[in-house]
C-alpha distance (Angstrom), angle and dihedral (degrees) to the residues before:
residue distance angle dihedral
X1 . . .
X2 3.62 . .
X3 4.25 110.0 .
X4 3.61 110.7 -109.9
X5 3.76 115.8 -122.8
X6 3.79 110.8 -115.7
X7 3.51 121.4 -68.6
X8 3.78 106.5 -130.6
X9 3.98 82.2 54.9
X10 3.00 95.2 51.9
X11 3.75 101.1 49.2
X12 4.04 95.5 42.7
X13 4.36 76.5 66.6
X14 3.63 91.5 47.0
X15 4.15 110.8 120.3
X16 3.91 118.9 -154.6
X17 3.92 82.9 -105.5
X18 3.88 95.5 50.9
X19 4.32 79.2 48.4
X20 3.40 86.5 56.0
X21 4.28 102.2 45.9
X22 3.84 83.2 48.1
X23 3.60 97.6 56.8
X24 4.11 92.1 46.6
X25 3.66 79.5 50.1
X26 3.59 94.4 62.7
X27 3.38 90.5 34.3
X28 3.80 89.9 56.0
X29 3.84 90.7 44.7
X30 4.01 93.8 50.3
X31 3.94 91.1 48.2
X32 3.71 99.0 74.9
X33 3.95 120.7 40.2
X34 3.22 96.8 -146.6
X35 3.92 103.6 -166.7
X36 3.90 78.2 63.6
X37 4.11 100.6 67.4
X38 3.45 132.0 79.0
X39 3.69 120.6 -112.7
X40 3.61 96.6 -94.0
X41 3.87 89.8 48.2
X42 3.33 94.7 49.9
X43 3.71 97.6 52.0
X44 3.93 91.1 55.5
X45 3.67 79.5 55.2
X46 3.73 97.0 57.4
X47 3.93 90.6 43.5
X48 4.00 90.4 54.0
X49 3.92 88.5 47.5
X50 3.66 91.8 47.0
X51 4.43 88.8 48.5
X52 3.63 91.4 56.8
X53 4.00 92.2 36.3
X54 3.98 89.6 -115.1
X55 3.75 91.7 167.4
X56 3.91 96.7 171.1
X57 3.41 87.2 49.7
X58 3.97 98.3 44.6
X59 3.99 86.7 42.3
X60 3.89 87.4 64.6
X61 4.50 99.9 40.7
X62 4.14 81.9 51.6
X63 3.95 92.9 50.4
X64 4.11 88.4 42.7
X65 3.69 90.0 46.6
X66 3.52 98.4 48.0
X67 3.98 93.1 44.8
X68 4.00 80.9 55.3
X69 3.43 95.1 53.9
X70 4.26 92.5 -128.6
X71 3.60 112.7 178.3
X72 3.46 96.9 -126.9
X73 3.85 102.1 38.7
X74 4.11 84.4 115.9
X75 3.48 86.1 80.6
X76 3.54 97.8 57.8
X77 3.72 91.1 47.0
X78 4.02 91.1 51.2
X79 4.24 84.8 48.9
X80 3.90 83.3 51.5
X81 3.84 90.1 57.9
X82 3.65 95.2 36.9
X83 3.81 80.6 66.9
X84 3.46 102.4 46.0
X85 3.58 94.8 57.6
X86 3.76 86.7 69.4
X87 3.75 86.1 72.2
X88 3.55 88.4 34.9
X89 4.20 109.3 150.6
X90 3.61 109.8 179.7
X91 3.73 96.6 -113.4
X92 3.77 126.3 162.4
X93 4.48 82.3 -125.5
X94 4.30 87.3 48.3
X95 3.77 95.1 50.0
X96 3.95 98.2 40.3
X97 3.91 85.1 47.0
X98 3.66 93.2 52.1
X99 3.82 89.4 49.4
X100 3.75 99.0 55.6
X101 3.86 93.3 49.3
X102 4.13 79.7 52.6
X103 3.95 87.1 50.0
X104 3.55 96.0 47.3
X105 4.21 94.8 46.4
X106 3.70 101.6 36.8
X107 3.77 85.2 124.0
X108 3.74 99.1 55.5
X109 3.84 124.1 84.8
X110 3.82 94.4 -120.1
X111 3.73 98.7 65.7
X112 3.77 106.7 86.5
X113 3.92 85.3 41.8
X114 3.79 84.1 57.5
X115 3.47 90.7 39.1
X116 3.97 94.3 51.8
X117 4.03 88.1 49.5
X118 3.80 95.1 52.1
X119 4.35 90.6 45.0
X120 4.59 78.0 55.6
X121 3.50 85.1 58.7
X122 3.68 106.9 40.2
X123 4.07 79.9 40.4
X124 3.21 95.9 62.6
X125 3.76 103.0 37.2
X126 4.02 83.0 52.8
X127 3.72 99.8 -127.1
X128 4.05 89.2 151.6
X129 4.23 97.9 177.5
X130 3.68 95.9 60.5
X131 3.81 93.0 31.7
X132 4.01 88.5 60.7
X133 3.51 86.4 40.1
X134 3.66 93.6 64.7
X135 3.91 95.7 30.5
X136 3.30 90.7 69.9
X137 3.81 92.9 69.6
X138 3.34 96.4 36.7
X139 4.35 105.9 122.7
X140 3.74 94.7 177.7
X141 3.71 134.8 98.2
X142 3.69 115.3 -129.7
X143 4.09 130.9 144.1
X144 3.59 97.1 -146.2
X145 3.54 96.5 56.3
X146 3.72 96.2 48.0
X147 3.89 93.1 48.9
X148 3.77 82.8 60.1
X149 3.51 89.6 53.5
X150 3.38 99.0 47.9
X151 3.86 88.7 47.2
X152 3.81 87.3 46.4
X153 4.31 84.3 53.3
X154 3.94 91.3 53.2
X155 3.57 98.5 46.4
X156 3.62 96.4 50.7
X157 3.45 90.3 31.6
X158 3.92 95.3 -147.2
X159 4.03 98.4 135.0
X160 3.40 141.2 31.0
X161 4.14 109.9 -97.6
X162 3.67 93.8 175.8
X163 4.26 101.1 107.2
X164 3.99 98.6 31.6
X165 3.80 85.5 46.9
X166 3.79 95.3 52.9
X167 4.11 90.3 40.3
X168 3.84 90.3 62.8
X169 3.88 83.9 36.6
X170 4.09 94.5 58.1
X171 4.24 91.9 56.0
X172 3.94 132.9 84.5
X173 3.64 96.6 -153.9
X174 3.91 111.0 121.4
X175 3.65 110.7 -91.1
X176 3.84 128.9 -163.0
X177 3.71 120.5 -87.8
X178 3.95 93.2 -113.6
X179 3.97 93.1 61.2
X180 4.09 89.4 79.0
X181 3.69 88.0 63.2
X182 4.56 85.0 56.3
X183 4.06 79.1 43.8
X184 3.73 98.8 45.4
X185 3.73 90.6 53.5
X186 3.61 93.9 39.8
X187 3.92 95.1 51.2
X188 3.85 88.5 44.6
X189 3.82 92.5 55.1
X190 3.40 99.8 40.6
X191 3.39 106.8 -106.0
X192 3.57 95.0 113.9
X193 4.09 103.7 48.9
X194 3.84 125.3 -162.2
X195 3.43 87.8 -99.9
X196 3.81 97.8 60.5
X197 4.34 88.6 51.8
X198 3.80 77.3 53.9
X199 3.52 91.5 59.8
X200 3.39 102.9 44.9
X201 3.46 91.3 47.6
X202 3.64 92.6 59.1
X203 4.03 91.1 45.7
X204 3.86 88.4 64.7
X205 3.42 99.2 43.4
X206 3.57 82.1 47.0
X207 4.37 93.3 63.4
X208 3.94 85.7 32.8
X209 3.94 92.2 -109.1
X210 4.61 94.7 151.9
X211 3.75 91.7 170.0
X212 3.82 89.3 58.0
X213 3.58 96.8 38.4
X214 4.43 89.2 50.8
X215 4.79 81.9 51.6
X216 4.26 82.9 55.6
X217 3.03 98.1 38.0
X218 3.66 93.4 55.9
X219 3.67 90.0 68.2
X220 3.45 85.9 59.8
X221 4.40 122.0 105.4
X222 4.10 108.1 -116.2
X223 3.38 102.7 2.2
X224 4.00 107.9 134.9
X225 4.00 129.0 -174.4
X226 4.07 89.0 -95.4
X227 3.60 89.9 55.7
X228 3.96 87.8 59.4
X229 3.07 87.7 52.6
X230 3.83 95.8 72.2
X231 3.88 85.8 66.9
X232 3.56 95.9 65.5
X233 3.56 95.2 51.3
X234 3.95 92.2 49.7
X235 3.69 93.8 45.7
X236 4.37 84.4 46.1
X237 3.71 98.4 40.6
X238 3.79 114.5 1.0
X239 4.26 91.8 168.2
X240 3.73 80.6 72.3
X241 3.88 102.1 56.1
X242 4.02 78.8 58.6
X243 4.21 98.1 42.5
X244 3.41 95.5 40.8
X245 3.85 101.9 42.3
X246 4.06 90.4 -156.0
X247 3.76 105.5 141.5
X248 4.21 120.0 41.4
X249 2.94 131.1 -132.2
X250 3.80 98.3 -131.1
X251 3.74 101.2 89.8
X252 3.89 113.4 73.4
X253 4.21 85.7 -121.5
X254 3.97 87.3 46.1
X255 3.52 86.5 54.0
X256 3.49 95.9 49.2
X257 2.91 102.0 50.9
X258 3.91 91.8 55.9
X259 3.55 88.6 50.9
X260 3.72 79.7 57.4
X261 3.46 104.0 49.8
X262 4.46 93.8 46.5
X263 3.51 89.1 49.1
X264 4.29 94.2 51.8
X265 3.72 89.7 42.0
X266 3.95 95.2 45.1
X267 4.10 78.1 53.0
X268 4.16 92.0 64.2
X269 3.74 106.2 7.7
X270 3.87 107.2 38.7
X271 4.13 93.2 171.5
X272 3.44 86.6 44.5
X273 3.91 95.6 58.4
X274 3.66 94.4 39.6
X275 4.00 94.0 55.2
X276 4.31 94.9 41.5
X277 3.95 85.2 49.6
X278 3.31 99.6 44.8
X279 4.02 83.1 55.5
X280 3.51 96.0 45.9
X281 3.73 111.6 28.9
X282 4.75 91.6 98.9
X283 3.64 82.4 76.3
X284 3.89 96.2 56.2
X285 4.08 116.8 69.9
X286 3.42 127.8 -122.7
X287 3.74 101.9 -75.5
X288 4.15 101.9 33.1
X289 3.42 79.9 53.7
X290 3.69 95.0 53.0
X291 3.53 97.1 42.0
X292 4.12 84.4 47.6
X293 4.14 89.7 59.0
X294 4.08 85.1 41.4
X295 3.89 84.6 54.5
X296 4.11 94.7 50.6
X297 4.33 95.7 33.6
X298 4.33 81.5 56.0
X299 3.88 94.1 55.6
X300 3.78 91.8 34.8
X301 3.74 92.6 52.5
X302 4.23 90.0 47.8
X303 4.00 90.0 45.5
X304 3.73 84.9 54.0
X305 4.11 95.9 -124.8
X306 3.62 123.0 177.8
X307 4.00 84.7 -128.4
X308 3.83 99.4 52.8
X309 4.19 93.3 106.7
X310 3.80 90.9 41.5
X311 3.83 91.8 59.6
X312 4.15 90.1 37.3
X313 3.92 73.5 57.5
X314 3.49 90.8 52.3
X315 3.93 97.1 42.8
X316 3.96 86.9 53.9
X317 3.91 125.6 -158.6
X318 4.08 126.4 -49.7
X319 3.07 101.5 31.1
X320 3.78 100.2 75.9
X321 3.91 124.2 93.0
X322 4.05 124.7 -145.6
X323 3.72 100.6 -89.0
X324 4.53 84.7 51.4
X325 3.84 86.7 52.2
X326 3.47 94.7 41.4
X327 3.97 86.7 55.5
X328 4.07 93.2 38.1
X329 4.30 83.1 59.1
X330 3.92 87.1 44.7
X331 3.55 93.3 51.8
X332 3.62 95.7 45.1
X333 3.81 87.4 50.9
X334 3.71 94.3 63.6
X335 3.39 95.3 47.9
X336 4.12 87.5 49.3
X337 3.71 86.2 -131.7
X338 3.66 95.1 149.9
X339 4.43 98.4 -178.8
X340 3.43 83.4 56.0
X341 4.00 97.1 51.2
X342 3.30 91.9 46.9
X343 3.84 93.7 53.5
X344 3.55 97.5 46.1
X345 4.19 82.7 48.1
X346 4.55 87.8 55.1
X347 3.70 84.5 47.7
X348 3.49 99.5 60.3
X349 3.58 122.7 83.1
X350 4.34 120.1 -86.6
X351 4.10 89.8 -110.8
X352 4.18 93.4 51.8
X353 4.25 90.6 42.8
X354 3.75 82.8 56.0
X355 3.39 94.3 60.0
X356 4.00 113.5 106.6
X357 3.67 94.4 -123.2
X358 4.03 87.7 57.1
X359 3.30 95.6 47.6
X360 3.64 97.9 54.4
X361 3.52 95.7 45.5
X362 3.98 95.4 48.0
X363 3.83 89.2 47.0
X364 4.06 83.7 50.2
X365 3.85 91.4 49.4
X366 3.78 83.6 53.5
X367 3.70 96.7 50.6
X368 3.66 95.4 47.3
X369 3.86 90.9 54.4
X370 3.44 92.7 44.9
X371 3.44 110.8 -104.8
X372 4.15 95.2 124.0
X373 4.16 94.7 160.3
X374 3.72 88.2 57.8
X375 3.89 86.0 38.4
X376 3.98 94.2 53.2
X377 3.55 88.7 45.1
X378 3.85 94.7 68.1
X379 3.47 92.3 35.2
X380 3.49 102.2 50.1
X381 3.87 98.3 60.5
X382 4.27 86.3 39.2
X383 3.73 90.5 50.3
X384 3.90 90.3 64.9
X385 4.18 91.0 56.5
X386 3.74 109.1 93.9
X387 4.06 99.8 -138.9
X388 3.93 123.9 98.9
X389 3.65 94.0 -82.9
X390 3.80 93.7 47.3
X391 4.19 84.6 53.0
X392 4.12 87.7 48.9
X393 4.10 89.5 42.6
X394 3.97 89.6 51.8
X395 4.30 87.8 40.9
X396 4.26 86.0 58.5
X397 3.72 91.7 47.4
X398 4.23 92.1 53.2
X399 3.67 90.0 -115.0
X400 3.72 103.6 112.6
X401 3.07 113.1 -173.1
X402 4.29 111.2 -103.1
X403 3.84 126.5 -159.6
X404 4.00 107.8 -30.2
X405 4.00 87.4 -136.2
X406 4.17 104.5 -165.6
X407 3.93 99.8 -90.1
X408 4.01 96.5 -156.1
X409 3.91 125.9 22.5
X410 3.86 116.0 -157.3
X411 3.51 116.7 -126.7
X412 3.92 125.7 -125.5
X413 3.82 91.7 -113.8
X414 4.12 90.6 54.5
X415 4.05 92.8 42.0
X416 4.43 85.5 44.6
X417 4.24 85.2 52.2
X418 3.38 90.8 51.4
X419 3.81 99.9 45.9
X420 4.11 79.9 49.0
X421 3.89 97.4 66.1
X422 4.03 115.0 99.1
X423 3.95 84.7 -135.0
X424 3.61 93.7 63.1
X425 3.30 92.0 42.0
X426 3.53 99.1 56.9
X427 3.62 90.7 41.2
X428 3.99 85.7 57.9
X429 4.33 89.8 49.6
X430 3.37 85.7 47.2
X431 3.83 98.7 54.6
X432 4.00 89.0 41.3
X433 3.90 81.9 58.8
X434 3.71 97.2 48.3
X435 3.38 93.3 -123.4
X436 3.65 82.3 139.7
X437 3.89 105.9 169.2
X438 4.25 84.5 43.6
X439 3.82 90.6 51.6
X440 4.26 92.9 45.7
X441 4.01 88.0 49.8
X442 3.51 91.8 51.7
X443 3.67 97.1 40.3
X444 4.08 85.5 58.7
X445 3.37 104.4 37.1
X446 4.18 86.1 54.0
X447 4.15 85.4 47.9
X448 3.76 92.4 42.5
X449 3.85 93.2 105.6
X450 3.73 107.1 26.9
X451 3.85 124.3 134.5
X452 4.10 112.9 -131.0
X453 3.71 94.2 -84.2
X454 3.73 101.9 50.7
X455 3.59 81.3 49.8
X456 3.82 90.9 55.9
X457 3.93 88.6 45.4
X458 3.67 90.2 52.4
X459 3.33 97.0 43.3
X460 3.84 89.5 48.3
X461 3.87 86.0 58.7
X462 3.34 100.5 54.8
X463 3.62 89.3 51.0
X464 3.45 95.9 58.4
X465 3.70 88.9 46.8
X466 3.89 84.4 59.4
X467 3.95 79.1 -116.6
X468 3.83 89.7 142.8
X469 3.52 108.2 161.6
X470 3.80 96.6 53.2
X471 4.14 94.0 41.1
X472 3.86 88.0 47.8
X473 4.48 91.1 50.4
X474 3.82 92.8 31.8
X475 4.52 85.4 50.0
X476 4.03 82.5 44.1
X477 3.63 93.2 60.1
X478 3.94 97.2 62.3
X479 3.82 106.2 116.3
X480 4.28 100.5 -170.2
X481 3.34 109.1 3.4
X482 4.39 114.1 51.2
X483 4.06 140.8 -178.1
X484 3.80 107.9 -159.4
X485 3.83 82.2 -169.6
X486 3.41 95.5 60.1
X487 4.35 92.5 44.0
X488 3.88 93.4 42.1
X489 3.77 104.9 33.9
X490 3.80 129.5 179.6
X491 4.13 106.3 -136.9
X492 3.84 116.1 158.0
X493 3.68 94.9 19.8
X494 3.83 94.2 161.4
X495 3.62 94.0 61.1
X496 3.55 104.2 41.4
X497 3.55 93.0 43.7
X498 3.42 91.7 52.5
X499 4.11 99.1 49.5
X500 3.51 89.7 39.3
X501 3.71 88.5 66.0
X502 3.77 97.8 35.9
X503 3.93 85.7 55.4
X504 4.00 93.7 39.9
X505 3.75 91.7 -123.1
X506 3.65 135.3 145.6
X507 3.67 110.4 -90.0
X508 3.88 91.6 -151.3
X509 3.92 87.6 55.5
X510 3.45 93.4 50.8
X511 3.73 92.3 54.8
X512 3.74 92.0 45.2
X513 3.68 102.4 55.2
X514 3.72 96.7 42.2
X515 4.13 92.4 48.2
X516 3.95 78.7 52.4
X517 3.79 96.3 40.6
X518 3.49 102.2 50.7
X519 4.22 104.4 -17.6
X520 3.83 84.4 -120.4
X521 3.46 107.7 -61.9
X522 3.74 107.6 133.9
X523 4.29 95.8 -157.6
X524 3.92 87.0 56.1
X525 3.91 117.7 133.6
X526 3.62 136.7 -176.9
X527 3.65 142.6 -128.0
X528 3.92 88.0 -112.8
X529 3.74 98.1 46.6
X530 4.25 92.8 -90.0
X531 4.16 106.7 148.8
X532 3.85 146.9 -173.8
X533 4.09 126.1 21.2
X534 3.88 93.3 -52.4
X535 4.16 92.7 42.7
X536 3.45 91.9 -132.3
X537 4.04 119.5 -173.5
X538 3.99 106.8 -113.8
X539 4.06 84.7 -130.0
X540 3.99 90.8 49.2
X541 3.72 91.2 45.4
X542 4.23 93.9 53.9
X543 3.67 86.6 40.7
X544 4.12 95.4 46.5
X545 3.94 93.2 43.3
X546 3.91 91.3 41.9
X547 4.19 87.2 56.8
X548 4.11 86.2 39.5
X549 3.59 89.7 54.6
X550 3.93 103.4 -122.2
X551 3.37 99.5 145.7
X552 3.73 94.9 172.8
X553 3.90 89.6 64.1
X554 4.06 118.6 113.0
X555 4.13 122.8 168.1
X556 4.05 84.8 -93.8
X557 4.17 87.1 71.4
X558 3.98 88.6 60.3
X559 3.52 97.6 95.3
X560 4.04 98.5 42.1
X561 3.67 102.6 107.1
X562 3.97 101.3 -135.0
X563 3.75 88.9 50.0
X564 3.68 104.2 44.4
X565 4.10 81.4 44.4
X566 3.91 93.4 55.7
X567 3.87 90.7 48.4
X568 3.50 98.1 42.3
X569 3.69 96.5 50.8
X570 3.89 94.1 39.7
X571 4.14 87.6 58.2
X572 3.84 89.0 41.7
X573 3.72 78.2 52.3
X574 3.86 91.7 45.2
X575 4.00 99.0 43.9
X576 3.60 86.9 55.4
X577 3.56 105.7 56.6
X578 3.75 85.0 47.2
X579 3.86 84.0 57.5
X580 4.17 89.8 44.6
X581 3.32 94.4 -117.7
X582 4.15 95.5 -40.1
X583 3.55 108.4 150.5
X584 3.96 98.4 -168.7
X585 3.73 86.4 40.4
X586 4.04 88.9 52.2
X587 4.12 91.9 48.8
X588 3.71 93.6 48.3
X589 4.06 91.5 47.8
X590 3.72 91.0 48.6
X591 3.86 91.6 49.9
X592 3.81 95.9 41.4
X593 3.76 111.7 7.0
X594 4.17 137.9 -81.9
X595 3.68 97.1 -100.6
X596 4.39 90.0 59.0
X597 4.13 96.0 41.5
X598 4.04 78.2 52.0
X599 4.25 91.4 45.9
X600 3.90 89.7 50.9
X601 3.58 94.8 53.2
X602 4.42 115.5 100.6
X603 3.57 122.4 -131.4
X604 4.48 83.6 -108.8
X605 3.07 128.8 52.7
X606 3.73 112.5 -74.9
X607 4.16 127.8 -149.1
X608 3.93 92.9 -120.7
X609 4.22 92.7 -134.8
X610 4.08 78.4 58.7
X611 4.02 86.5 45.1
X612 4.07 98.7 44.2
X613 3.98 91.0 39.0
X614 4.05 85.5 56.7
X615 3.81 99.9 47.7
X616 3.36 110.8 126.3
X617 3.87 104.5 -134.4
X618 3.71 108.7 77.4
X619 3.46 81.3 -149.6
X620 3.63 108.4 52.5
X621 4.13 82.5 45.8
X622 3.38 96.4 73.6
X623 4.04 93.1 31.6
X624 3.78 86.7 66.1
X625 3.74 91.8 37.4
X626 3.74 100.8 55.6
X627 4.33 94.9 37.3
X628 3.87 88.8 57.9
X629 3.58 91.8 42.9
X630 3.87 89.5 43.7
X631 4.27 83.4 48.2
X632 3.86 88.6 51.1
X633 3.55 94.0 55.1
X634 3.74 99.2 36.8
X635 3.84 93.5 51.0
X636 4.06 87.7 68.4
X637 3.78 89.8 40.4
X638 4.17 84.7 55.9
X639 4.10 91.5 47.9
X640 3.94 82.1 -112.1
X641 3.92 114.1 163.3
X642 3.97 107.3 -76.6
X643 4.18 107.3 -101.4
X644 3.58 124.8 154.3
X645 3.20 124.6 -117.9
X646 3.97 102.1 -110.6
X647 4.04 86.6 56.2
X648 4.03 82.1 48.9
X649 3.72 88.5 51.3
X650 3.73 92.2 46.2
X651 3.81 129.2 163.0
X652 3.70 126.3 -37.1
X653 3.90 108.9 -139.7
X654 3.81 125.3 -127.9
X655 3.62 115.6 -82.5
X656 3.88 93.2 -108.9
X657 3.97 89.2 66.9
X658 3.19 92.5 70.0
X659 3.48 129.0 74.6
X660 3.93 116.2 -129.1
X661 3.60 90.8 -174.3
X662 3.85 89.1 78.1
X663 3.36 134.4 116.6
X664 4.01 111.8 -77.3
X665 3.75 115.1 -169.1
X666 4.24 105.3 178.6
């Protein structure tokens, strides 16, 4: 591919250590005869050269893969170019090169990816014409490549950068290095004022993030290392910024930093923040002081206090942002004030009221207070979406939902042209290779275009292949036509049927937290360390199997299917009579612990869509939402009794009826 620079050149700039990576190279290359392996052999081979950026080596596993006609020798090819643009140089020969490989593999997943490496390189080197050129094409999402762009726009100074530059400005997520060069520029011509580093700073102090906040606030006049400093202490002990009294709150940074401080101790010590406010808040203005009430009302509202509309009182309107509102509806929920839900609901922006959630709880609000046309005319389109609140929507209008018989069954012919296309197969040899994030790429990049009923067929497929995960998101995806048997599947049946009833546990429940957990794929694993079909904890599992009595068990047993089964469904068990008998309760607890499902409970009895809509984690929300729906679903898959889902759901006790004396295993 790319020309090689002259050899004598080349070795005059040779170090002893580059000596020394050149003979393991040919060492490494020498190792493995490589017209000896088999295809699959010899593809492991090209992925080891490509780790340790063998390129002499890769060079020759692509050439003997291609001459073999492998089905996915592409990839080694694409791992050969990855490579070469290491010693990329710009040349007219490098960039036409790079195009024709692009040409030739426009219809495999790993193109844009290439595509997006080459536009870092021709980025950074500041050839604009052909950068454009290929930016234009580009269908991927990535934050490097755009700050080049945007740096690409100011330099030429051929569009207007000003919004898109201030919408990456106004986030906290981690950015790449070369976006300070588009904000450096930006800030320097005015496009970013004072005002907006103001903002951002606040934002990250906001989610906690110091180390971002100290990079803003460096592009901030007279603010010195000891003025940092302040920030540690208020994120450390924020009761002291208050008792102490040793930074005002006249300066802007003063201020924010006791911004800072209220809102961290309002995070731990909610009575705390209240009563140091309430004694400072004359020397705030109008607005900090809003935005300070805002601050308190959000934690109040997630902590579940009696006070948490009182201070969203307090905090007034305007100044608070979705995730406030979203809490300021929440809060209103518990208390069942419904003219207050539905306020907090106009207040929030047209994108968040569109959001199911919103629209079932405004058309609720209306219902309650009487207004049932207005009611049944949210409802009525909601009630057709097939998602938890969609199942609650159709419940409200007396249509619950019966047996979700398979609408559309795919043919042998359309599942064999399926299993026929080179995509799917390499998505398949992929898979079989566990090269598992390779194989899901492919998988929807091949899918990417399909009508409902190729879905269906492909989804069928992957079923078949016992790929369950991908059949049950590819059957998901259906718009018109649907096969609940494909999106709520029944693998393993003898096992779970089995510890279900040894445990006394729902069947249907079962099913619907481990297609949540791990959507039945039994070498699953988490971010947190959670592993095998029922994601169990490797400290849960020793403790679970210890109290079961399996004495044989060690960590290495997670993944076996019978015994991550037996322990799952014995702590489902366990969780729920911890919950007496609470179902909701029981989900939450095995998602985020006993002792929280316990701490989200209210001292009355609670309707549990108003107790799962107000858990705190965002997280264990829609855990709890999607296993009950899953439950729902599965119980008329199972030929359980017909129930709908909000007499599933049921009632969540008052927080006396439950014993917090009780076991707690997190």
């Amino acid at each position: 591919m790319f020309k090689s620079k002259p050899m004598i050149a080349n070795f005059t700039k040779l170090t002893l250590q580059s000596l020394y990576m050149a003979t393991a190279t040919l060492a490494f290359v020498w190792s493995a005869p490589v017209w000896s392996m088999s295809d699959e052999a010899l593809f492991q081979h090209a992925r080891e050269s490509y780790s340790v950026k063998n390129e002499i080596a890769l060079s020759e596993d692509a050439a003997q893969l291609k001459s073999q006609d492998y089905l996915l020798a592409p990839y080694a090819d694409y791992w050969l170019v990855l490579l070469k643009l290491d010693h990329f140089d710009n040349s007219v020969d490098d960039n036409a090169e790079v195009q024709a490989f692009l040409n030739k593999s426009v219809d495999l997943p790993f193109a844009e990816r290439l595509r997006g490496e080459w536009l870092k390189k021709l980025g950074k080197q500041q050839n604009w014409p052909l950068f454009f050129q290929q930016y234009a094409n580009f269908k991927r999402e990535d934050q490097m490549v755009q700050c080049y762009a945007l740096l690409g726009h100011s330099e030429l100074n051929d569009v207007d950068i000003s919004s898109p530059v201030k919408t990456l400005w106004l986030t906290t997520a981690d950015l790449p290095s070369n976006c300070n060069q588009v904000f450096d520029i930006a800030q320097k011509k005015g496009v970013l004022t004072i005002d907006d580093v103001w903002a951002r700073f606040r934002l990250a102090l906001q989610e906690a993030k110091l180390p971002l906040a100290k990079i803003i606030a460096s592009r901030l006049p007279d603010i010195d290392n000891a003025s940092l400093k302040w920030l540690d202490r208020a994120y450390q002990a924020p009761q002291t910024i208050f008792d102490k009294k040793t930074i005002s709150s006249k300066s802007r940074f003063g201020m924010e930093v006791n911004l800072f401080a209220i809102d961290r101790l309002a995070r731990t010590n909610l009575d705390a923040a209240i009563s140091s406010f309430r004694k400072t808040q004359n020397g705030f203005d109008v607005d900090n002081r809003s935005f300070a009430w805002g601050r308190i009302a959000y934690h109040a509202a997630r902590a579940h206090s009696p006070e948490a509309l009182d201070l969203y009182l307090l905090a007034g309107s305007g100044h608070l942002d979705k995730e406030q509102l979203a809490w300021k509806a929440r809060a209103a929920l518990r208390e069942r004030n419904w003219s207050i839900l539905l306020a907090a609901i106009e207040e929030m922006q047209p994108k968040q009221q569109e959001e199911s959630a919103w629209r079932y709880w405004k058309a609720r609000a209306l219902k309650e207070q009487g207004q049932v046309l207005e009611a049944n005319a949210i409802f009525s389109p909601l009630s057709k979406e097939r998602h938890y609140y969609g199942w609650l929507a159709a419940e409200e209008l007396e249509s619950m939902m019966s047996s979700p018989e398979a609408q559309y069954t795919t043919t042998d012919n359309e599942v064999s042209a399926i299993a026929s296309m080179p995509a799917i197969k390499r998505a398949f040899e992929l898979q079989r290779l566990d090269m598992r994030w390779e194989a899901k790429s492919e998988w929807v990049w091949a899918t990417r275009s399909f009508d409902d009923k190729q879905l269906l067929a492909a989804a069928e497929y992957a079923a078949r292949q016992k790929w369950y995960d991908i059949a049950i998101t590819t059957a998901d995806n259906t718009k018109q036509v649907h096969d609940f048997n494909l999106r709520y599947p029944t693998p393993y049946r003898d096992l779970i049927k089995s510890s279900a009833a040894e445990m006394h546990v729902d069947e249907a429940w079962v099913y619907g937290l481990t297609r949540q957990e791990s959507r039945f794929m039994h070498y699953a694993k988490s971010g947190v360390g959670a592993s095998g079909l029922m994601q169990l904890m490797p400290a849960t599992a020793k403790w679970a199997a210890k109290r079961m009595g399996l004495s044989s068990y060690s960590n290495d047993k997670i993944h076996d299917l019978n015994t991550n089964i037996e322990i799952g469904t014995y702590y489902m068990r366990h969780t729920l009579d911890l919950m007496n008998g609470q179902a909701v309760m029981a989900t939450a607890a095995y998602n985020a612990g006993p002792s929280r499902a316990k701490r989200w409970m209210a001292p009355k009895p609670l309707e549990a869509a108003i107790y799962i809509e107000s858990i705190p984690f965002a997280e264990t929300r829609n855990y709890v939402q999607k296993v009950m729906a899953n439950a729902h679903i599965y119980a008329a898959r199972l030929g359980k009794p017909l129930q709908s889902l909000k007499a599933r759901i049921g009632m969540i006790p008052g927080s006396s009826k439950i014993d917090e004396t009780e076991e707690d295993n997190e």
